[in-house]
C-alpha positions as CSV (number, residue, x, y, z in Angstrom):
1,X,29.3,9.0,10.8
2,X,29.2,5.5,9.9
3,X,25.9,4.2,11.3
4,X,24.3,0.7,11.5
5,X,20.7,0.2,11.9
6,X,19.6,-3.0,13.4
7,X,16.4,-4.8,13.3
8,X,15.2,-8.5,15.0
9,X,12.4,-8.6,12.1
10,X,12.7,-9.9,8.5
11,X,13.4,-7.1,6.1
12,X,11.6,-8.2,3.1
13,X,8.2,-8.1,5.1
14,X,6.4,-4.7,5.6
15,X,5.5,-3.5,9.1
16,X,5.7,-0.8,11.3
17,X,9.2,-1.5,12.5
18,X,11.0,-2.3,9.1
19,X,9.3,0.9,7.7
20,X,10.7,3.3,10.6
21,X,14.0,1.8,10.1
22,X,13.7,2.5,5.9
23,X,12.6,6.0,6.8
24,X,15.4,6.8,9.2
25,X,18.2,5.1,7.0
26,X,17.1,7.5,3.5
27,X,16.7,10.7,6.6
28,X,20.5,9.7,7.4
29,X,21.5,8.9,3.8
30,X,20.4,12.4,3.3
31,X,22.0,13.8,6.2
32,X,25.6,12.5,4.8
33,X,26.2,9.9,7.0
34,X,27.4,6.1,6.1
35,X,24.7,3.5,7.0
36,X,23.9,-0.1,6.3
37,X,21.1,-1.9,7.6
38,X,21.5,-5.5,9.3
39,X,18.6,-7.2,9.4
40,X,16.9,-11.1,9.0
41,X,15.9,-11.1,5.3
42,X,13.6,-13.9,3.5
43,X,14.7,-12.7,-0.2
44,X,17.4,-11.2,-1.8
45,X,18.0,-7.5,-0.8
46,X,17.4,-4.5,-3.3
47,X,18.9,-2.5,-1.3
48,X,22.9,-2.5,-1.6
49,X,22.8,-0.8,1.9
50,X,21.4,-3.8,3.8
51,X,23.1,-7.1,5.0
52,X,20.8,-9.8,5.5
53,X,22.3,-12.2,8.1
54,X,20.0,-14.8,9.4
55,X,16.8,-16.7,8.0
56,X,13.4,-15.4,9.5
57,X,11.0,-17.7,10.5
58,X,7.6,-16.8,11.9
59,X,6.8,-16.5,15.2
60,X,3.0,-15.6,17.3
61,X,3.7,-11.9,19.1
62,X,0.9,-10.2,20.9
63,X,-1.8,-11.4,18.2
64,X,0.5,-10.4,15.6
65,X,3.4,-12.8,13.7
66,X,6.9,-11.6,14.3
67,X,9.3,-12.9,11.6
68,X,12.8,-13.1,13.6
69,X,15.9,-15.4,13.4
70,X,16.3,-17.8,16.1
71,X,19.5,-19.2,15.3
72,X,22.0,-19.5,17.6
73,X,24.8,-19.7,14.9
74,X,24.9,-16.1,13.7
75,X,28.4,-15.4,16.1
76,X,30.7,-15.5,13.6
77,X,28.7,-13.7,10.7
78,X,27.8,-10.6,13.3
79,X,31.4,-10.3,14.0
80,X,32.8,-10.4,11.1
81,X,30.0,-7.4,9.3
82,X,31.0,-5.1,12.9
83,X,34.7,-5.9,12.5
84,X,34.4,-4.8,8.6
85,X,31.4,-1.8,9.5
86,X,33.4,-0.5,11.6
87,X,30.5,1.5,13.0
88,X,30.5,4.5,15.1
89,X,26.8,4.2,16.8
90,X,24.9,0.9,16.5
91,X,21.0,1.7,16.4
92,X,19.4,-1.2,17.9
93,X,15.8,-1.7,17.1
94,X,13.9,-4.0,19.3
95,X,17.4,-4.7,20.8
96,X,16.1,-7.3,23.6
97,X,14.3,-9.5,20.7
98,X,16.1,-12.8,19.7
99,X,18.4,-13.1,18.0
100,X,19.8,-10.9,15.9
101,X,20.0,-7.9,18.2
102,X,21.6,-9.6,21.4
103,X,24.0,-11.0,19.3
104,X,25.4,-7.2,17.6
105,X,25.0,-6.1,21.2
106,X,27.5,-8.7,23.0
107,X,30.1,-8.3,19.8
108,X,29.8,-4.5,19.6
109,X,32.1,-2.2,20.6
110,X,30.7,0.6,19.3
111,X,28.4,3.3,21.1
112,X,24.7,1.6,21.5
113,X,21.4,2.7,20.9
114,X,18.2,1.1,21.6
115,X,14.6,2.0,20.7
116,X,11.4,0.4,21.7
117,X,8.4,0.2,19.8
118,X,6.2,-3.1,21.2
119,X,3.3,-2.7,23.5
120,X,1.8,-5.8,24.4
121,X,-0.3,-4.6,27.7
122,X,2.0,-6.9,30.6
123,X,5.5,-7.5,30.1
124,X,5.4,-11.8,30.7
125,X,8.4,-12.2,28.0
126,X,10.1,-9.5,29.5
127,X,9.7,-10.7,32.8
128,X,10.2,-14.7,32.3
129,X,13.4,-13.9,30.3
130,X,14.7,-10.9,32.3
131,X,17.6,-12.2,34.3
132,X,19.1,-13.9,31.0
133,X,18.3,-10.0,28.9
134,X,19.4,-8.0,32.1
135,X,22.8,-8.3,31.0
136,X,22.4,-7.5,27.1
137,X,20.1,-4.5,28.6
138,X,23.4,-3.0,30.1
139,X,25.1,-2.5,26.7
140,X,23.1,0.0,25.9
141,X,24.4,3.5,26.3
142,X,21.3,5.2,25.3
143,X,17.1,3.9,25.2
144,X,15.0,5.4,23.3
145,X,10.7,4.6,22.7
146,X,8.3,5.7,19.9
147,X,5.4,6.3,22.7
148,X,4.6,6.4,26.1
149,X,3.0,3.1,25.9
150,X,6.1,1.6,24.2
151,X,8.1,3.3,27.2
152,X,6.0,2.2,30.1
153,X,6.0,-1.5,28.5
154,X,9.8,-2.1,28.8
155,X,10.0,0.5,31.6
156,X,8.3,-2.2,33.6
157,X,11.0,-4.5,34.0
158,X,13.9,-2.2,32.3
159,X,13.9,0.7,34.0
160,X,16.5,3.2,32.3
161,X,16.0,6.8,31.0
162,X,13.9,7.0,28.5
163,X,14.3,9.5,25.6
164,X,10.7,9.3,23.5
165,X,10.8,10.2,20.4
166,X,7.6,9.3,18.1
167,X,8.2,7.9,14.5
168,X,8.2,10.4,12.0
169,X,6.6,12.2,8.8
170,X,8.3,12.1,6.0
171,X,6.5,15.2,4.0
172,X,8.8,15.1,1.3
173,X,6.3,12.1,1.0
174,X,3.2,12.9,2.5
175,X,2.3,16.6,1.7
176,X,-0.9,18.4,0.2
177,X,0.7,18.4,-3.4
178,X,0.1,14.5,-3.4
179,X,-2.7,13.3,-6.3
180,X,-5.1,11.4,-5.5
181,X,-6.0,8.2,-6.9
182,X,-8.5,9.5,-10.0
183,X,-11.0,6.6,-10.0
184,X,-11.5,6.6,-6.1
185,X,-12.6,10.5,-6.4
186,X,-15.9,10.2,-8.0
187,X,-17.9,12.5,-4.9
188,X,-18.2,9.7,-2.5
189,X,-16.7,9.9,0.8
190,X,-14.0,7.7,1.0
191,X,-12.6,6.0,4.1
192,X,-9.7,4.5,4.4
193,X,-7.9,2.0,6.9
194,X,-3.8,1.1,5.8
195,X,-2.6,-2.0,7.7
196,X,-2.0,-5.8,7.5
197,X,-4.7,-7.4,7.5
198,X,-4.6,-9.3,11.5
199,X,-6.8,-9.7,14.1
200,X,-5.3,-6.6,16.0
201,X,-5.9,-4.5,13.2
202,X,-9.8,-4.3,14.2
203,X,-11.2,-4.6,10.5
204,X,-13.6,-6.8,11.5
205,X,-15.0,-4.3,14.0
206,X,-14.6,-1.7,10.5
207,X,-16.4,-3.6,8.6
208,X,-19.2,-4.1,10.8
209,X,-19.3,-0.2,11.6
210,X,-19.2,0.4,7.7
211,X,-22.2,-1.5,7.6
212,X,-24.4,0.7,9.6
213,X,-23.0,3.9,7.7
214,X,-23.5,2.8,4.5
215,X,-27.2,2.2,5.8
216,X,-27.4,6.0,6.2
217,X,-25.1,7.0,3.6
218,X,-25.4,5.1,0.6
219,X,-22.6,7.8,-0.6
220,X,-19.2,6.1,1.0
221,X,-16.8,4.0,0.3
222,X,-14.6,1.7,2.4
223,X,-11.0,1.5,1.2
224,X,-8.8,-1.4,2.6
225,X,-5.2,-1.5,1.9
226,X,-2.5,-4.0,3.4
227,X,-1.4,-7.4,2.6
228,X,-2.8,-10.3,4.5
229,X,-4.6,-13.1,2.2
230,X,-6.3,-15.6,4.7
231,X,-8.2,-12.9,6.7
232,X,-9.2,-10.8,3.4
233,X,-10.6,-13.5,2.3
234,X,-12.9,-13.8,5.3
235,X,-13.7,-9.9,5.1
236,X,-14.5,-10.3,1.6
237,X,-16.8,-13.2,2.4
238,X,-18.5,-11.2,5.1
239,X,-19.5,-8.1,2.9
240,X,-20.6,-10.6,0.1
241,X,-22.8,-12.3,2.8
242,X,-24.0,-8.6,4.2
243,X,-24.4,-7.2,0.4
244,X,-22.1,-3.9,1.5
245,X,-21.5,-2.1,-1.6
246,X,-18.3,-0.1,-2.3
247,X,-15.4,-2.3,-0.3
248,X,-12.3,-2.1,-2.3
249,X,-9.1,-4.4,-1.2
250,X,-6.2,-2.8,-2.4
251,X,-4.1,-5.6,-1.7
252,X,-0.6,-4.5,-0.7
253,X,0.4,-1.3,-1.8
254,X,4.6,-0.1,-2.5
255,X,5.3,2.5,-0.3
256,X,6.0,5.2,-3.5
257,X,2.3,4.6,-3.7
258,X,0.6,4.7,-0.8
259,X,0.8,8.8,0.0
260,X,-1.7,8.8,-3.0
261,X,-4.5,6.4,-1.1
262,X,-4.1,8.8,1.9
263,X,-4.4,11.8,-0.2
264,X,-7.8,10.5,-2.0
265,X,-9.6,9.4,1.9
266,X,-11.6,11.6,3.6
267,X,-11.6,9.8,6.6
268,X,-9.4,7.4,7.6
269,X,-9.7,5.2,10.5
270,X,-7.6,2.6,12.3
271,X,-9.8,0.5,14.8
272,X,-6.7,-1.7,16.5
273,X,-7.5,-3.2,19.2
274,X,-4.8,-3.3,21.0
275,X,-1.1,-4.4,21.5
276,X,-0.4,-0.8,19.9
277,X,2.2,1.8,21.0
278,X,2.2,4.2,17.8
279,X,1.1,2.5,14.9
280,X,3.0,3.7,11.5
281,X,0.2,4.2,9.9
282,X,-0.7,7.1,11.9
């Protein structure tokens, strides 16, 4: 089949979304079918499978910064890439988030999927902005959501039938066989937390808990990986001014990579605090 996977968030940024969608499109790939990614994308894309239409800009989402396009000129670009696609299921992620994905839904003809991944506690967008979505909603001939949480938060104002299916596993990936980063395996108890680095994201709360651990257990080590260069700086700021020993920022890490940081933790722990429905980490 000739699929098209759609997504409201810039492609050349990593997050939870824009990882689910990379994951499904090489599961696909592999399955034999046809499928290009359409997507908002800030640089150039590597991938030859991906048409960037749009320019992201970012934009405050539940504590979090959602890179989207706002334009309201992408019309004639998202009809011509469906005329040419030629698509046989559209798989629209985030479909209700500007722009992108209302656009592809009012020009597409072909069948329409939507899954939901946001949890944001109460609905307001949702609800402020329903009687302009409700119709957009309607093109959808099938809803799907990575949690409950993801499927009670839209549920709330879109009520529909809700297929959930959680985001996957790719253990061609993520399997015992992995190696372990060397260095980092030196007989103290690693723990490690994968994420950007935001408020949500509870490091702050991590670091504080690491604290009283490494009081009694001199032996551990706190592993941080994920991009985010204003807050590290603060969390690197605070163990300097608490002395905490063993702290490593990884920095951003390429995806090829990171089954080897999960492979060499021993614990690994991801203190959000909320505005969560299934984090990819997990």
């Amino acid at each position: 089949m000739k699929i098209a996977l759609v997504s409201p968030y810039d492609y050349s940024y990593s997050g939870g979304v824009t990882s689910h969608i990379s994951h499904l499109e090489s599961h696909l790939l592999n399955k034999g079918h046809q499928v290009k990614v359409i997507a908002p994308c800030s640089k150039k894309a590597l991938d030859p499978d991906v048409i960037p239409i749009g320019i992201p800009i970012p934009v405050p989402s539940g504590d979090s910064i959602a890179r989207v396009t706002l334009s309201l000129t992408l019309a004639r670009t998202v009809k011509k890439v469906l005329h040419k696609g030629n698509f046989d299921i559209i798989h629209l992620h985030e479909p209700l988030t500007p722009m992108l994905p209302l656009f592809v839904l009012r020009y597409s003809d072909s069948i329409n999927i939507g899954t939901f991944h946001a949890y944001h506690g109460e609905p307001r967008a949702y609800k402020m902005f329903r009687p302009i979505l409700q119709k957009w909603f309607h093109r959808l001939h099938g809803h799907t959501a990575v949690s409950q949480p993801a499927k009670t938060f839209v549920n709330k104002c879109f009520p529909a039938e809700y297929r959930i299916i959680p985001n996957g596993v790719d253990i061609a990936r993520f399997h015992p066989g992995v190696q372990p980063i060397k260095e980092l395996r030196d007989g103290k108890i690693n723990i490690l937390h994968v994420g950007r680095l935001e408020k949500r994201k509870g490091v702050k709360y991590l670091l504080e808990a690491y604290k009283i651990v490494k009081s009694q257990n001199p032996d551990v080590r706190l592993i941080i990986v994920g991009p985010g260069e204003r807050l590290k700086k603060k969390y690197k700021r605070f163990a300097k001014d608490n002395s905490l020993k063993d702290v490593v920022f990884i920095g951003f890490v390429p995806n090829e990579e990171l089954p080897r940081y999960y492979a060499t933790a021993d614990i690994f722990c991801a203190p959000s605090t909320g505005n969560e429905s299934f984090g990819i980490i997990l």
